[in-house]
PyMOL Python script that loads the backbone (N, CA, C, O; Angstrom):
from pymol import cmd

cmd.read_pdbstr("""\
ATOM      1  N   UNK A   1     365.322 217.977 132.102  1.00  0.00           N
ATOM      2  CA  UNK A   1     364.158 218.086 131.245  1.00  0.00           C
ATOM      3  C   UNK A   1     362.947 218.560 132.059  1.00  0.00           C
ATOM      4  O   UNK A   1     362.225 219.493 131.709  1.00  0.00           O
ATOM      5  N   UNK A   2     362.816 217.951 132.995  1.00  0.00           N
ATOM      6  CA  UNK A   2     361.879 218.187 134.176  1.00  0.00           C
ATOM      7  C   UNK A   2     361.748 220.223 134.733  1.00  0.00           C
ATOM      8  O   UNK A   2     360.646 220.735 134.928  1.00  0.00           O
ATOM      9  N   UNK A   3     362.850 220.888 134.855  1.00  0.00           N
ATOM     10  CA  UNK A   3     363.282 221.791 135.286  1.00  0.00           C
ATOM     11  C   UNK A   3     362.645 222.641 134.429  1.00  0.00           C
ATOM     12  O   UNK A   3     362.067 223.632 134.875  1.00  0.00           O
ATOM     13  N   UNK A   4     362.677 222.288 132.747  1.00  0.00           N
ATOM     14  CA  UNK A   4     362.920 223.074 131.868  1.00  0.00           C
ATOM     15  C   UNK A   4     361.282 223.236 131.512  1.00  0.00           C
ATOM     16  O   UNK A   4     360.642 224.264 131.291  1.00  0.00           O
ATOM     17  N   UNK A   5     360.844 221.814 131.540  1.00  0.00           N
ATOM     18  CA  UNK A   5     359.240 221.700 131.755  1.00  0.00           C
ATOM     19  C   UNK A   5     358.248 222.339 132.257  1.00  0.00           C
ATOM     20  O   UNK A   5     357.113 222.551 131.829  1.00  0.00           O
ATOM     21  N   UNK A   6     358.977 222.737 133.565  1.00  0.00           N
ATOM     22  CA  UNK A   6     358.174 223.471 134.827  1.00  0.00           C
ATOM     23  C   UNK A   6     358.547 225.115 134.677  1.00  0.00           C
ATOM     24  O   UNK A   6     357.872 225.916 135.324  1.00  0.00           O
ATOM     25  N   UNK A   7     359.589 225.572 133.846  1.00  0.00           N
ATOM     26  CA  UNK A   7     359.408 226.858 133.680  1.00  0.00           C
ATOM     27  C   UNK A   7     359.175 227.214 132.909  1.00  0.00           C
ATOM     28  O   UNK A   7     359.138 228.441 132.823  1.00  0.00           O
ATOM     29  N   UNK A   8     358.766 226.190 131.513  1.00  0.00           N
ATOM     30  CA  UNK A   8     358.337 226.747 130.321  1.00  0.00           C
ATOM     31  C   UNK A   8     356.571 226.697 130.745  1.00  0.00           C
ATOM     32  O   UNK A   8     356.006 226.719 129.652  1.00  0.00           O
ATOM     33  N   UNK A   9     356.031 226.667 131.307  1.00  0.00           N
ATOM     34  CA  UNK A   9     354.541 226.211 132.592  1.00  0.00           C
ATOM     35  C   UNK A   9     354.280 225.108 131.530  1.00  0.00           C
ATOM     36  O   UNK A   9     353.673 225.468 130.521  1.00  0.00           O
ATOM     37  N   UNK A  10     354.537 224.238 131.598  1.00  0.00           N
ATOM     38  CA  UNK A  10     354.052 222.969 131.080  1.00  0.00           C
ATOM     39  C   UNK A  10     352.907 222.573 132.118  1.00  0.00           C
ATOM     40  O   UNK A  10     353.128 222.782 133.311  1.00  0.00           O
ATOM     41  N   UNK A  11     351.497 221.920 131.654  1.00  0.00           N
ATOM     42  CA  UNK A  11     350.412 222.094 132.376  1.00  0.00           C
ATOM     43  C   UNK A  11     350.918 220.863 133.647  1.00  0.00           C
ATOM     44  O   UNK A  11     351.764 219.971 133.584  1.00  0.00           O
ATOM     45  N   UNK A  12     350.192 221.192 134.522  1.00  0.00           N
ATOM     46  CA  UNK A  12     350.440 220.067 135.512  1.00  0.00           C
ATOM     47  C   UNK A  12     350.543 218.933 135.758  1.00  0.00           C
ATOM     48  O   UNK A  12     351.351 218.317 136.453  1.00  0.00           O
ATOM     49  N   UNK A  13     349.027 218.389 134.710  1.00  0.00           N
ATOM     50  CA  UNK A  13     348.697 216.899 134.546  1.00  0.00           C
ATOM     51  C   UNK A  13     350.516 216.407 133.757  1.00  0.00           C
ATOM     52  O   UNK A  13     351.012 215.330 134.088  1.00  0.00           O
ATOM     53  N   UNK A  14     351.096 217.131 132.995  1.00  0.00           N
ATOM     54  CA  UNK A  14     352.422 216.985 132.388  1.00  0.00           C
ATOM     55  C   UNK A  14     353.286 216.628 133.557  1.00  0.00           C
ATOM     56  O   UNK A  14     353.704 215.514 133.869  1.00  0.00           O
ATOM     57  N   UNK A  15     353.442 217.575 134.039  1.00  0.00           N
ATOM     58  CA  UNK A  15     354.701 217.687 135.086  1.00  0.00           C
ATOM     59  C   UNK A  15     354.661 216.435 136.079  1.00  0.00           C
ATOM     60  O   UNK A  15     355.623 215.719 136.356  1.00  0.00           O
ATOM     61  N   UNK A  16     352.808 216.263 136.759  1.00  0.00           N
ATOM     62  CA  UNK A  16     352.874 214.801 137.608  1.00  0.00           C
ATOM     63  C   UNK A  16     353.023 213.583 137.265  1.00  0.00           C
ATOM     64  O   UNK A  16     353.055 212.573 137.968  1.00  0.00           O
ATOM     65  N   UNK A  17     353.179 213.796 135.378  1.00  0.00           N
ATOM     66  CA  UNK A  17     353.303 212.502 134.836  1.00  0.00           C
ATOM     67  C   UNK A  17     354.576 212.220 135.200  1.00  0.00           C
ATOM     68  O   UNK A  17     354.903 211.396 136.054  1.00  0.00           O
ATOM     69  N   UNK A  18     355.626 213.218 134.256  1.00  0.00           N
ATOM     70  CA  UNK A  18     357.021 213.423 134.313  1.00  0.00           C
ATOM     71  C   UNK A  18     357.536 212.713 135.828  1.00  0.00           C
ATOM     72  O   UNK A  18     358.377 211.814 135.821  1.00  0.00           O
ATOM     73  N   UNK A  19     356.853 213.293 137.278  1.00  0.00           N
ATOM     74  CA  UNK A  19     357.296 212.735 138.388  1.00  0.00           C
ATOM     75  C   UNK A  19     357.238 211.372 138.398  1.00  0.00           C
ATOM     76  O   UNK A  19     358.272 210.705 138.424  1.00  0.00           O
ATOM     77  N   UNK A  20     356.270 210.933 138.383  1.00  0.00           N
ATOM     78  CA  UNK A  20     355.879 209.704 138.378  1.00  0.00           C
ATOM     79  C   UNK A  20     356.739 208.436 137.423  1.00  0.00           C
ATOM     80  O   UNK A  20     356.989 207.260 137.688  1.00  0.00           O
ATOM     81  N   UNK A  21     357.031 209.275 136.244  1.00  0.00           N
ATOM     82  CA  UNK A  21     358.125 208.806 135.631  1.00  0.00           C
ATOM     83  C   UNK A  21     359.804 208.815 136.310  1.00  0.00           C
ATOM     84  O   UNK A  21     360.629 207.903 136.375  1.00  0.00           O
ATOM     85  N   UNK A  22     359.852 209.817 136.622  1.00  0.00           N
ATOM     86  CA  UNK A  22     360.755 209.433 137.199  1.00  0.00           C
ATOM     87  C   UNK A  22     360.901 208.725 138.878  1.00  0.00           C
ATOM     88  O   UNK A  22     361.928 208.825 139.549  1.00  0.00           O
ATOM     89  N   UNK A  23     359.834 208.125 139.266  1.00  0.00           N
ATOM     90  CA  UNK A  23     359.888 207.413 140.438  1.00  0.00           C
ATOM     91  C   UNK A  23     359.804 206.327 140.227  1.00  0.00           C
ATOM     92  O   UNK A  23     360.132 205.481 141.059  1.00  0.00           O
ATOM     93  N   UNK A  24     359.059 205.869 138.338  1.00  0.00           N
ATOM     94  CA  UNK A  24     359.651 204.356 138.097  1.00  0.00           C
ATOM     95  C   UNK A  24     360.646 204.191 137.729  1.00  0.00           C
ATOM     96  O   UNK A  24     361.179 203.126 138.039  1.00  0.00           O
ATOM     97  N   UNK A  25     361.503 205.306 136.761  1.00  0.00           N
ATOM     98  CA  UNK A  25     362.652 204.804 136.895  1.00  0.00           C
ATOM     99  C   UNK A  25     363.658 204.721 137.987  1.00  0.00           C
ATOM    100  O   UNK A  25     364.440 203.773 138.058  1.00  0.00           O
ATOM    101  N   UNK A  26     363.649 205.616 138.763  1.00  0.00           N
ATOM    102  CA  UNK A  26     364.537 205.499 139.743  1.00  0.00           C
ATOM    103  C   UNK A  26     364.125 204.126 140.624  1.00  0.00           C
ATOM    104  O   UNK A  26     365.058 203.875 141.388  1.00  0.00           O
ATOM    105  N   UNK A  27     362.892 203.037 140.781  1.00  0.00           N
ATOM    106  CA  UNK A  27     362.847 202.330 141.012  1.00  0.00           C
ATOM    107  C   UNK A  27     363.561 200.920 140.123  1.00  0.00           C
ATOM    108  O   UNK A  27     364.036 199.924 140.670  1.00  0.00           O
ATOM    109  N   UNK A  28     363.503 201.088 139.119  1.00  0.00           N
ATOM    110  CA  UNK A  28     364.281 200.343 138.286  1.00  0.00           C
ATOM    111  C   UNK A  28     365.689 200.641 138.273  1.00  0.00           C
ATOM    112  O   UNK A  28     366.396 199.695 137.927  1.00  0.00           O
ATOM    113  N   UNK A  29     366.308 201.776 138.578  1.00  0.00           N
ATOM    114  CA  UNK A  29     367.999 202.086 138.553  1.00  0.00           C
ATOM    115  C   UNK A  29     367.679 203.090 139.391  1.00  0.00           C
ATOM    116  O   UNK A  29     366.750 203.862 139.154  1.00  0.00           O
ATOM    117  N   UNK A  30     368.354 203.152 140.339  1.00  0.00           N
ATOM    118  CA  UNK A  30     368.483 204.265 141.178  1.00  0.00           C
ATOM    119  C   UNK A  30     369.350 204.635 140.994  1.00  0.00           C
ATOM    120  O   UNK A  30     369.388 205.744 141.528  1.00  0.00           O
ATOM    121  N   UNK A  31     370.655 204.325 140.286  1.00  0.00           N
ATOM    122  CA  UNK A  31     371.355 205.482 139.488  1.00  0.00           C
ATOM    123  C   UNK A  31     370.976 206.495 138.660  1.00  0.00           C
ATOM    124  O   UNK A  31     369.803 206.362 138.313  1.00  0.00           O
ATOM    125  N   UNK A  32     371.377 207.210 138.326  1.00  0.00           N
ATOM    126  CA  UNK A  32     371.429 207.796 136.681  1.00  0.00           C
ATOM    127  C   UNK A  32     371.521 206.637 135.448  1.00  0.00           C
ATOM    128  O   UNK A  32     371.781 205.446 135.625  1.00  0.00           O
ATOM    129  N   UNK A  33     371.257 207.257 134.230  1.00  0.00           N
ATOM    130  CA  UNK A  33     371.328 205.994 133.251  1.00  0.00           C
ATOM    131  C   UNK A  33     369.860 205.424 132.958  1.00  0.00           C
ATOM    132  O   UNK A  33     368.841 205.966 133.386  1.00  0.00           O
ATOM    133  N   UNK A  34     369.879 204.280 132.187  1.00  0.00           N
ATOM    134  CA  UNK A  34     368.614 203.470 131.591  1.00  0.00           C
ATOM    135  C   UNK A  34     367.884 203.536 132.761  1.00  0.00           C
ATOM    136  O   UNK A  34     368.524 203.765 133.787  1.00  0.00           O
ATOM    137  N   UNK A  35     366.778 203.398 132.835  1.00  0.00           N
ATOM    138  CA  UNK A  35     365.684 204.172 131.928  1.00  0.00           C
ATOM    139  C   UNK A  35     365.085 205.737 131.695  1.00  0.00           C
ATOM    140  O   UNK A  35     364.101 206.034 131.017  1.00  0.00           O
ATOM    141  N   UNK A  36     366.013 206.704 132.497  1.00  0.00           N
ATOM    142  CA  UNK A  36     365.625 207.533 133.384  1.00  0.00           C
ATOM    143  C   UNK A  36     365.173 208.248 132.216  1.00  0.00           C
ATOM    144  O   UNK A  36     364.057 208.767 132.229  1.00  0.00           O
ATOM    145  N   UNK A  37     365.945 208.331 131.179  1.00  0.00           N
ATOM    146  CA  UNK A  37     365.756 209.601 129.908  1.00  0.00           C
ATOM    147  C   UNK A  37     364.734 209.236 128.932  1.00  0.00           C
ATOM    148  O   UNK A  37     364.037 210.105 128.409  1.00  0.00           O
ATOM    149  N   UNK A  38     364.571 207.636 128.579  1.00  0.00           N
ATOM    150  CA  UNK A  38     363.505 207.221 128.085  1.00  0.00           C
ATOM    151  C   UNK A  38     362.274 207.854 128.679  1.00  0.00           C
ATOM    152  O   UNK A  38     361.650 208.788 128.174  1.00  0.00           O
ATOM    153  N   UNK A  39     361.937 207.107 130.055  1.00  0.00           N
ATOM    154  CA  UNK A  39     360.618 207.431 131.011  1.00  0.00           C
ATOM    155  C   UNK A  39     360.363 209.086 130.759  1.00  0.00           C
ATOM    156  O   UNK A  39     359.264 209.570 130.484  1.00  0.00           O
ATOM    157  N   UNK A  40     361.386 209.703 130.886  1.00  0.00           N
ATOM    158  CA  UNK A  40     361.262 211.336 131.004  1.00  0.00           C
ATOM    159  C   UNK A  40     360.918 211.744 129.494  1.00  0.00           C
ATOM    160  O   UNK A  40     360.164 212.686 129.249  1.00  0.00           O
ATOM    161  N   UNK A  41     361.538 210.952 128.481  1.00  0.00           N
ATOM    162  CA  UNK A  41     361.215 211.840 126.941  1.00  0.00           C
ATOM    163  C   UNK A  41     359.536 210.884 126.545  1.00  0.00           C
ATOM    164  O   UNK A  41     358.795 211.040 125.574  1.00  0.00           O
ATOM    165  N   UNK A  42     359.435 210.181 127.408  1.00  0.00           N
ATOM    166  CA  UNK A  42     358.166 209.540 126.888  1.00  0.00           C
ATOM    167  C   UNK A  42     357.220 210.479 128.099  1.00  0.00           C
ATOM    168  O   UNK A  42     356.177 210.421 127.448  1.00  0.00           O
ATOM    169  N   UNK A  43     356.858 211.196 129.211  1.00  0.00           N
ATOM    170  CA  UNK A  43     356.499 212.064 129.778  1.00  0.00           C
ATOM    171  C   UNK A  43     355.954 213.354 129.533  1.00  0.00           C
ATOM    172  O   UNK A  43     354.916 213.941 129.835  1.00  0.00           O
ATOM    173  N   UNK A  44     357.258 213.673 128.718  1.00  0.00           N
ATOM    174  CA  UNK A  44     357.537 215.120 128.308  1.00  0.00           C
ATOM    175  C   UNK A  44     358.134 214.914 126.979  1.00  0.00           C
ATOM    176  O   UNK A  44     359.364 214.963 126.965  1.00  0.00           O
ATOM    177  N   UNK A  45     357.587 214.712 125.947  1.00  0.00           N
ATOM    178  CA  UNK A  45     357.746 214.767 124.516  1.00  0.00           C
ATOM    179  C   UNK A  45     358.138 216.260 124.149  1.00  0.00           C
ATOM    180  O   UNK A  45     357.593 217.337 124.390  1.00  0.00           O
ATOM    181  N   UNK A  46     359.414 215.870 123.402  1.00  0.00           N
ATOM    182  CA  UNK A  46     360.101 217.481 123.041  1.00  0.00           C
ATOM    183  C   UNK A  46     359.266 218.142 122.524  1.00  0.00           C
ATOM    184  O   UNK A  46     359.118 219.296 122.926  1.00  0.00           O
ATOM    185  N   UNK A  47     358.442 217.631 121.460  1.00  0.00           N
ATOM    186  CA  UNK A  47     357.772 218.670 120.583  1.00  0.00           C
ATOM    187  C   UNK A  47     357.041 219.814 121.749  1.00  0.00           C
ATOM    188  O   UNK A  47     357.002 221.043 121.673  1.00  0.00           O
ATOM    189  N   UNK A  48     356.392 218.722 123.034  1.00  0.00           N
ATOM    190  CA  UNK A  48     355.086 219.203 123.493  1.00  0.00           C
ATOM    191  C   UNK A  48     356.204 220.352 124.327  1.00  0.00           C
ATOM    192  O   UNK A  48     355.865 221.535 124.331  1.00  0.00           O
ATOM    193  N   UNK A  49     357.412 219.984 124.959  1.00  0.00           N
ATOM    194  CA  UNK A  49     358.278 220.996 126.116  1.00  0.00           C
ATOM    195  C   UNK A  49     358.334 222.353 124.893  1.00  0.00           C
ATOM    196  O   UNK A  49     358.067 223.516 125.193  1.00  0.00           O
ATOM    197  N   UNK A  50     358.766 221.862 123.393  1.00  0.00           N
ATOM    198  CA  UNK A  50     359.370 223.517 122.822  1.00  0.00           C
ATOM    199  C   UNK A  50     358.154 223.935 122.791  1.00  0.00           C
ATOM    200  O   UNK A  50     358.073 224.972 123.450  1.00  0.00           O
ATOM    201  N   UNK A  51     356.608 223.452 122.088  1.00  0.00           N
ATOM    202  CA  UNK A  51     355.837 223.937 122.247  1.00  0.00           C
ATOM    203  C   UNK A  51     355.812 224.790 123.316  1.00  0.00           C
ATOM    204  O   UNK A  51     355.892 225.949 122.909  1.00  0.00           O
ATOM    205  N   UNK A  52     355.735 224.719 124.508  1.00  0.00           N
ATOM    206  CA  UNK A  52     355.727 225.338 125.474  1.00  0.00           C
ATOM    207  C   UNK A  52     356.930 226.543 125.940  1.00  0.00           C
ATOM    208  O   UNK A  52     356.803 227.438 126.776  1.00  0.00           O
ATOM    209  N   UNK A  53     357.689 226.331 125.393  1.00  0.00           N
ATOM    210  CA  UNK A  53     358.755 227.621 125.618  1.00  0.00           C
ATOM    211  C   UNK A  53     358.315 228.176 124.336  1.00  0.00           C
ATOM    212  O   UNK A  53     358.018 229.334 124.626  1.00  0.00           O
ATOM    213  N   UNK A  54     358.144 228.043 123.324  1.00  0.00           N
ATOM    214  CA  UNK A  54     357.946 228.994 122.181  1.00  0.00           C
ATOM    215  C   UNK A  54     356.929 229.876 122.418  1.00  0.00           C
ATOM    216  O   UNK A  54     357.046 231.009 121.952  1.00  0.00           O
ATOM    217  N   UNK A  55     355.718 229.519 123.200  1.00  0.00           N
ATOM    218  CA  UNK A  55     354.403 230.169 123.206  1.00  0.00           C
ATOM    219  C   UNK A  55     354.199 230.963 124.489  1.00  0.00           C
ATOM    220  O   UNK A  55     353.115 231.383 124.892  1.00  0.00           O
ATOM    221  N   UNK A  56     355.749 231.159 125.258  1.00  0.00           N
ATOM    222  CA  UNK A  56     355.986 231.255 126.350  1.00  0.00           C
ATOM    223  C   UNK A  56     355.827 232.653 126.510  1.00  0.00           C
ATOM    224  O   UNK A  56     355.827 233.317 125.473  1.00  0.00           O
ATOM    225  N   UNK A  57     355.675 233.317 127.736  1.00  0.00           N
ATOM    226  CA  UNK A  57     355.780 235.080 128.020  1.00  0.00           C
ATOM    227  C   UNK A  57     356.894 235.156 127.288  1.00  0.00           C
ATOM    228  O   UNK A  57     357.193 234.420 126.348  1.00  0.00           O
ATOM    229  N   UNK A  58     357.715 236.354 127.868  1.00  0.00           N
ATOM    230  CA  UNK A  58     358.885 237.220 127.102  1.00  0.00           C
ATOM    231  C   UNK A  58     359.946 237.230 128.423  1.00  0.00           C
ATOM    232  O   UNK A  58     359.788 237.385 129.634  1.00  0.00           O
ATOM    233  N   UNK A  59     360.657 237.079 127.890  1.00  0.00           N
ATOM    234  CA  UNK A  59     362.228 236.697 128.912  1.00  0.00           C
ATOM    235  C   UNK A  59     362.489 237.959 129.967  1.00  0.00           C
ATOM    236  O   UNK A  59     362.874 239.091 129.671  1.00  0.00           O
ATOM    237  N   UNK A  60     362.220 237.522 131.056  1.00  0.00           N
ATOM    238  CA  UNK A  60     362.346 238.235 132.578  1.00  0.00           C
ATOM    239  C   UNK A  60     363.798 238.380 132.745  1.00  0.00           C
ATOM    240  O   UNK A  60     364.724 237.711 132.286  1.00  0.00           O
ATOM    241  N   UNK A  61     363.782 239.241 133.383  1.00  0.00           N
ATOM    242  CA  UNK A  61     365.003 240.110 134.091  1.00  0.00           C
ATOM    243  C   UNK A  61     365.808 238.661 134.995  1.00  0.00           C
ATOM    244  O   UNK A  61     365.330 237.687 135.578  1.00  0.00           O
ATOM    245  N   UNK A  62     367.464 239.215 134.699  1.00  0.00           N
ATOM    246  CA  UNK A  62     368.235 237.876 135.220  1.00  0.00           C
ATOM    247  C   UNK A  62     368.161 237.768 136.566  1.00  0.00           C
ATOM    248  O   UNK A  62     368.263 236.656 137.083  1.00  0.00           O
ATOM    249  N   UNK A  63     367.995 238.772 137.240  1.00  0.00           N
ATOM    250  CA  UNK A  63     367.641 238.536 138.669  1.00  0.00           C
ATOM    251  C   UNK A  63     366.532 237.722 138.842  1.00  0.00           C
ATOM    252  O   UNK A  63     366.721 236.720 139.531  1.00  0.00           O
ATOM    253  N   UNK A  64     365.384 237.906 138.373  1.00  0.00           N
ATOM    254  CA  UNK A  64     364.551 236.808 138.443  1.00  0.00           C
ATOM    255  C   UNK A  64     364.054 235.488 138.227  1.00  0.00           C
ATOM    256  O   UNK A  64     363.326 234.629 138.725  1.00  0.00           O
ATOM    257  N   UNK A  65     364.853 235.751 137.168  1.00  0.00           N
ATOM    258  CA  UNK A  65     365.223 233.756 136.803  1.00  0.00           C
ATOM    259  C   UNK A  65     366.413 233.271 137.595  1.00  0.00           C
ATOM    260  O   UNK A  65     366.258 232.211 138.201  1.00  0.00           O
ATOM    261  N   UNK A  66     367.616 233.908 137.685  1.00  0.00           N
ATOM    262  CA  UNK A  66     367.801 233.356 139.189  1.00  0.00           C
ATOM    263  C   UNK A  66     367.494 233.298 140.614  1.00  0.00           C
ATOM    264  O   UNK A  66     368.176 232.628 141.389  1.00  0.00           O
ATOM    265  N   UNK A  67     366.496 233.976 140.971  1.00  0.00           N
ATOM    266  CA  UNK A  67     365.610 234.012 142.088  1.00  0.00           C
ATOM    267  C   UNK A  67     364.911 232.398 141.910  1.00  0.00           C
ATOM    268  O   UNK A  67     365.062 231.465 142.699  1.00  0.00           O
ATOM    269  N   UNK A  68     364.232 232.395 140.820  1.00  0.00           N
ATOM    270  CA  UNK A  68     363.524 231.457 140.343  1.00  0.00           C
ATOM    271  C   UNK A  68     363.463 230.081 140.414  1.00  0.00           C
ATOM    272  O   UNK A  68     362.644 229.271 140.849  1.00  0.00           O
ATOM    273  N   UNK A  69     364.983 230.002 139.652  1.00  0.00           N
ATOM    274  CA  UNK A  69     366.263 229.010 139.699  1.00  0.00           C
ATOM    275  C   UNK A  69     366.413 228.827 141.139  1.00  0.00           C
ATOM    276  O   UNK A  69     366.523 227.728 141.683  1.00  0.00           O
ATOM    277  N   UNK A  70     366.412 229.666 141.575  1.00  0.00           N
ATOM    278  CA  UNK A  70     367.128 229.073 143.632  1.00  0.00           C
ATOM    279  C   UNK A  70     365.984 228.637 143.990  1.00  0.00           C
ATOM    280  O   UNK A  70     366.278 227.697 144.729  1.00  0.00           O
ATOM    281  N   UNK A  71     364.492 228.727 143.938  1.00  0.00           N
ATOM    282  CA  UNK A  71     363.583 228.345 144.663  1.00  0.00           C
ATOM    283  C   UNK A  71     363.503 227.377 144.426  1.00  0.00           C
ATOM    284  O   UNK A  71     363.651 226.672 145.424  1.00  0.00           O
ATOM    285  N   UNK A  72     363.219 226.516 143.012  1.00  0.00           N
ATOM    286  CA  UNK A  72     363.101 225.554 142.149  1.00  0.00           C
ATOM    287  C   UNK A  72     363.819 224.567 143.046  1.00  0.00           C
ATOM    288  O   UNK A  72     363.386 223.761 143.870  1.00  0.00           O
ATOM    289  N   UNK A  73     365.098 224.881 142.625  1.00  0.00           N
ATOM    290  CA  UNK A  73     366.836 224.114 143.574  1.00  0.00           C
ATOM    291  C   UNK A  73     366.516 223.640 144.632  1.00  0.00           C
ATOM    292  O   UNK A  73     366.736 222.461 144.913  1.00  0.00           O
ATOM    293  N   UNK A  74     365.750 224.739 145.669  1.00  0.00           N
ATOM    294  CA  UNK A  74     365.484 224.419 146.732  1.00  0.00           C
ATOM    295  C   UNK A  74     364.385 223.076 146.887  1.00  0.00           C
ATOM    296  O   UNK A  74     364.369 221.966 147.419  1.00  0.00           O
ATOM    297  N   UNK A  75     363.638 223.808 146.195  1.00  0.00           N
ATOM    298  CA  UNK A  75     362.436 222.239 146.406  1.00  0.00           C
ATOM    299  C   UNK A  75     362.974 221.074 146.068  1.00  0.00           C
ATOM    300  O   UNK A  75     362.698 220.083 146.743  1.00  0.00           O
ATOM    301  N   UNK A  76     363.631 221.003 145.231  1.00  0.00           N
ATOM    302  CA  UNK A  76     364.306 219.590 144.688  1.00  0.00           C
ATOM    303  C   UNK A  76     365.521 219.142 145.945  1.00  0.00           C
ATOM    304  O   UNK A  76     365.951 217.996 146.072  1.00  0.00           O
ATOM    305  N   UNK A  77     365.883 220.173 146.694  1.00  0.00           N
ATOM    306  CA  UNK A  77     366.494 219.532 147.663  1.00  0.00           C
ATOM    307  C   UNK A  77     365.791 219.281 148.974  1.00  0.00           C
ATOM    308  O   UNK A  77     366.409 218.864 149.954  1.00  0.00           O
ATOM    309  N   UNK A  78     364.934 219.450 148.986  1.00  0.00           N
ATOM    310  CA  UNK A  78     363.453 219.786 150.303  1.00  0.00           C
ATOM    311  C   UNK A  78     363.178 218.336 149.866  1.00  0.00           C
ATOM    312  O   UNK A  78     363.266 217.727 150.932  1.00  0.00           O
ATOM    313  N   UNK A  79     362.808 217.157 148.612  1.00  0.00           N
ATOM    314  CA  UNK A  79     362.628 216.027 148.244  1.00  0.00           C
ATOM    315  C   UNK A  79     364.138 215.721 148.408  1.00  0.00           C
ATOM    316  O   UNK A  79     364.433 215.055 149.400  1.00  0.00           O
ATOM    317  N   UNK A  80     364.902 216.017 147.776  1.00  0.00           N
ATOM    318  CA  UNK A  80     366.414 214.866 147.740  1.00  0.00           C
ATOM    319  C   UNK A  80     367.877 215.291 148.484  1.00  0.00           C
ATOM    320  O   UNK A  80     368.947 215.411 147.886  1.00  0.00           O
ATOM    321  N   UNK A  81     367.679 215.473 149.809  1.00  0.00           N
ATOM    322  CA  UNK A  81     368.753 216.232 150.745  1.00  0.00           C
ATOM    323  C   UNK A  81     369.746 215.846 150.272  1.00  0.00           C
ATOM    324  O   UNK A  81     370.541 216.735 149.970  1.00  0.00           O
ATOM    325  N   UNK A  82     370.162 214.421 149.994  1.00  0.00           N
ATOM    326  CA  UNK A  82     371.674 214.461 149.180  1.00  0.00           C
ATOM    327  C   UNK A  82     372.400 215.388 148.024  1.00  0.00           C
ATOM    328  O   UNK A  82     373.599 215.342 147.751  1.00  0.00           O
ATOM    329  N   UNK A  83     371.223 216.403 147.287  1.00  0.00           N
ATOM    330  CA  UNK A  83     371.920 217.139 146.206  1.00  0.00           C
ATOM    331  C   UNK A  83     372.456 218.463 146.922  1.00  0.00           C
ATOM    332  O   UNK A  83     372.000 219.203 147.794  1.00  0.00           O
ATOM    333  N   UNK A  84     373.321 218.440 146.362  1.00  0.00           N
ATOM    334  CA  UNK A  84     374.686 219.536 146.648  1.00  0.00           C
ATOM    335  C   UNK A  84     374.188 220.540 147.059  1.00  0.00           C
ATOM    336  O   UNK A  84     373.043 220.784 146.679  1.00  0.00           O
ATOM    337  N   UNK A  85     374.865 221.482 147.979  1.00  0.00           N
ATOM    338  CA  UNK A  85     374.257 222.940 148.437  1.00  0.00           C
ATOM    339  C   UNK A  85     374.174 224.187 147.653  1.00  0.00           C
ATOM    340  O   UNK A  85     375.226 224.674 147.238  1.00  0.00           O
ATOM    341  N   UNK A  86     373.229 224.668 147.442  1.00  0.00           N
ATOM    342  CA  UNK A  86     373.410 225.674 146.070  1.00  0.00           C
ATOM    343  C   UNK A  86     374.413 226.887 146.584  1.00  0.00           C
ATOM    344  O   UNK A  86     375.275 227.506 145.961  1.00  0.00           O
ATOM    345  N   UNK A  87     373.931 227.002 148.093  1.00  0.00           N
ATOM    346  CA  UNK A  87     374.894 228.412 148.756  1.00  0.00           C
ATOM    347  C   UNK A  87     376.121 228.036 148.685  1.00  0.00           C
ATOM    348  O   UNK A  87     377.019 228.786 149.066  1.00  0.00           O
TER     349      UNK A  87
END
""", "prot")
cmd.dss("prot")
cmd.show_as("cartoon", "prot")
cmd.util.cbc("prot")
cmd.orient("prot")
C-alpha cells in the first residue's frame, strides 16, 4: 500500500504518517499480520491513495517504471537488509 502511495505522489505529510504507522505496528507484531493493514488503511485511506492515482500524470514508458521500481526496492532494502535481492 505504502509503494503504491509513494508513486501515485501521495503528499508527504501522508507517506510519514503511513511510516510511522508502520513502526507501530511492527512494534506490536513484528511479523506480518494484525495490525499492520489496519495501521496502514487507517494512514492511507483508499479513497485518499485512488484519489491520487486517478488525478495522476499519464502512464510512463515501462522502462521507467521499472527503473523506478528498482530504486524504490532499493531504499526499502537500504532500511531492511533482510529483504530479498532484487538482482
Amino acid at each position: 500500500m505504502f509503494w503504491l502511495a509513494e508513486t501515485a505522489k501521495m503528499p508527504d505529510a501522508a507517506l510519514a504518517a503511513a511510516e510511522e504507522a508502520a513502526v507501530a505496528a511492527a512494534e506490536e507484531n513484528p511479523r506480518s499480520g494484525h495490525p499492520h493493514g489496519q495501521y496502514m488503511r487507517r494512514a492511507l485511506p483508499w479513497c485518499e491513495v485512488q484519489q491520487a492515482i486517478l488525478s495522476g500524470s499519464e502512464p510512463v514508458a515501462l522502462e521507467l517504471a521499472e527503473h523506478e521500481a528498482t530504486l524504490a526496492f532499493r531504499r526499502l532494502r537500504e532500511r531492511r537488509s533482510e529483504f530479498r535481492r532484487l538482482e
